[in-house]
N, C-alpha and C positions, 0 to 999 in steps of 0.2 A: 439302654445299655444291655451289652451280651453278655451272660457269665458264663464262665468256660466249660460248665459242667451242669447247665442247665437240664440235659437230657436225663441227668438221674436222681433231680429232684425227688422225688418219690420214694425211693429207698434208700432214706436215711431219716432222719430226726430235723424236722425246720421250726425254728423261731427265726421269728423275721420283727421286726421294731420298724415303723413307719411313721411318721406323721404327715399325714393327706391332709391339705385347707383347698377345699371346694368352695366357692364364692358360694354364697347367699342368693344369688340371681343367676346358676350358672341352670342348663334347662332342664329338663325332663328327661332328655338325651340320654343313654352311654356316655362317662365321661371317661374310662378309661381303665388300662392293667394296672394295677402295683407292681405287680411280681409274676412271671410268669413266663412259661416255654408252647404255650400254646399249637407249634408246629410240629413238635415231637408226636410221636404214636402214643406215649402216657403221659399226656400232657396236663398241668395243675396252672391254674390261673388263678389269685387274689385279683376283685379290682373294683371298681366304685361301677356299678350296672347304673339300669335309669332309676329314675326318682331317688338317685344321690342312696341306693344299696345299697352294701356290701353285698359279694359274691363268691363261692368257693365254685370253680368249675373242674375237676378232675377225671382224670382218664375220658375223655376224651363225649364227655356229660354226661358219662355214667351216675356222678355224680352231679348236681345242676343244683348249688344251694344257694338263698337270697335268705339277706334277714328281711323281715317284715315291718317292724318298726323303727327300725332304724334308717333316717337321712340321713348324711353326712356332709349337706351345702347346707 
């Protein structure tokens, strides 16, 4: 889905409410964005990295964050 004002994510205040269900058996892989404008020049990505991460990737991986102990398949 495109939201209409993706490009200025970043200069405002975001909550965002999600529930993600990753199968139990899904791989190792990248599974996917939540949320995110990744093609803009300041670009912010939420999304489920490998080993079922969480991820913050903003501006453009300026910032590059994973949690560590968190799965989420």
């Amino acid at each position: 889905m495109l939201l209409p004002e993706t490009k200025n994510l970043h200069f405002n205040s975001l909550t965002v409410c999600a529930v993600i269900k990753v199968p139990k058996n899904t791989s190792a892989d990248r599974v996917g964005i939540i949320l995110g404008n990744y093609s803009a020049s300041q670009c912010i990505n939420f999304e489920v990295h490998t080993k079922g991460r969480l991820r913050v990737f903003w501006h453009a991986g300026q910032t590059d964050f994973y949690t560590k102990t968190v799965d989420v398949r």
